[in-house]
C-alpha positions in Angstrom: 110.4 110.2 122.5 109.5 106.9 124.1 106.1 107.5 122.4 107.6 108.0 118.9 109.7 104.7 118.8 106.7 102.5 120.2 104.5 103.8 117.1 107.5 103.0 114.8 108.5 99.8 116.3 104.3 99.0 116.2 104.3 99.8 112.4 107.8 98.1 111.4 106.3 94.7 113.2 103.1 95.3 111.2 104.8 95.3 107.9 106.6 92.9 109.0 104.2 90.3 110.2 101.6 91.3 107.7 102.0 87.8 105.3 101.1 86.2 108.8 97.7 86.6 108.6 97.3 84.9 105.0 98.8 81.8 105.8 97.1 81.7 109.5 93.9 82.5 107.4 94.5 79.6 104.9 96.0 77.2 107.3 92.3 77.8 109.3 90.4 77.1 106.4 92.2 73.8 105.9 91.6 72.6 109.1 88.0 73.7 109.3 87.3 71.7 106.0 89.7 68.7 106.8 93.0 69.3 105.3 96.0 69.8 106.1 96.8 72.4 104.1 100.0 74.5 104.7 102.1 76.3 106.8 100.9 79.7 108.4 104.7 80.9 107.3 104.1 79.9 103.3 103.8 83.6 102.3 107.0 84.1 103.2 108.5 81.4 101.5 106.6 82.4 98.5 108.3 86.0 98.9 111.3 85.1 99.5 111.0 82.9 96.3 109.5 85.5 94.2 112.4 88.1 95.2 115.2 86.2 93.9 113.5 85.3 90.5 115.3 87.9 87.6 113.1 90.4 86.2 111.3 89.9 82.7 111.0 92.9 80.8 109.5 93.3 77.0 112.4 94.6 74.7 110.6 97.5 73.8 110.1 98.7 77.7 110.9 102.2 79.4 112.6 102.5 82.8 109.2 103.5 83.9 108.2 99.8 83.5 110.9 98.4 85.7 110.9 101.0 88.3 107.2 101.1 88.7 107.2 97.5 91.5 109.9 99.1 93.6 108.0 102.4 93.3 104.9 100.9 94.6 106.6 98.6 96.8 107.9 102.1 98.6 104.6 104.3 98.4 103.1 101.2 100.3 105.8 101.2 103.0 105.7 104.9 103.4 102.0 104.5 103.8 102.0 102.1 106.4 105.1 104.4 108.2 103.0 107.5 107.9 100.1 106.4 108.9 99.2 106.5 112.9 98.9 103.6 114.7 95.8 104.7 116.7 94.8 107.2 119.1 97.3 107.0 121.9 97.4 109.8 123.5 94.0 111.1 124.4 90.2 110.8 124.2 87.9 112.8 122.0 86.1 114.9 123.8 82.4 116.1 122.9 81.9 119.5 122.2 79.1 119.9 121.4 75.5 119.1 123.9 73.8 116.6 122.1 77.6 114.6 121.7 77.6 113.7 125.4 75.1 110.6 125.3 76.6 109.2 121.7 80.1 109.9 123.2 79.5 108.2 126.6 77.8 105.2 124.8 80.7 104.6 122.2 83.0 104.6 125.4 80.3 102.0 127.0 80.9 99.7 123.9 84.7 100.3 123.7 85.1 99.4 127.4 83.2 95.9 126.8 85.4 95.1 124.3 
């Protein structure tokens, strides 16, 4: 159980910090070519801007037309929910013979990371 809320509360923070990285990105690249440039948090200003503008729609529109963002908004989220964090519990093991010396040199590389 403990298992299952550490994966969820790992994906929830990574939907949640995910606009992080564009602003950390940009603010980096400012300061590496000697700008200011902005804040590591402007994404989320800019979402939080573009959420409370009103909808445009053409006259002639379906419902499928306004309910495709939300819909792909969703399949995105369930995505990221679904999907497994990494593996946590467990090693591959080889199985077959020939395995044993690519296996034990992936481990070599992972543990020098």
């Amino acid at each position: 159980m403990r298992g299952n809320v550490l994966a969820i509360a790992v994906q929830l923070s990574g939907l949640v910090l995910a606009p992080l990285l564009p602003g950390v990105i940009q603010t980096i690249k400012a300061r590496l070519q000697g700008r200011v440039g902005t804040s590591p948090l402007q994404p989320y200003r800019d979402l939080r801007r573009l959420w409370g503008k009103r909808s445009v729609a053409p006259h002639d529109s379906t419902y499928v037309y306004r309910l495709a963002p939300s819909l792909s908004a969703a399949a995105l989220a369930s995505a990221v929910l679904v999907a497994p964090p990494g593996a946590v519990q467990g090693v591959h093991k080889p199985e077959r013979a020939g395995e044993e010396d690519a296996f034990a040199a992936r481990q070599s590389v992972l543990a020098a990371l």
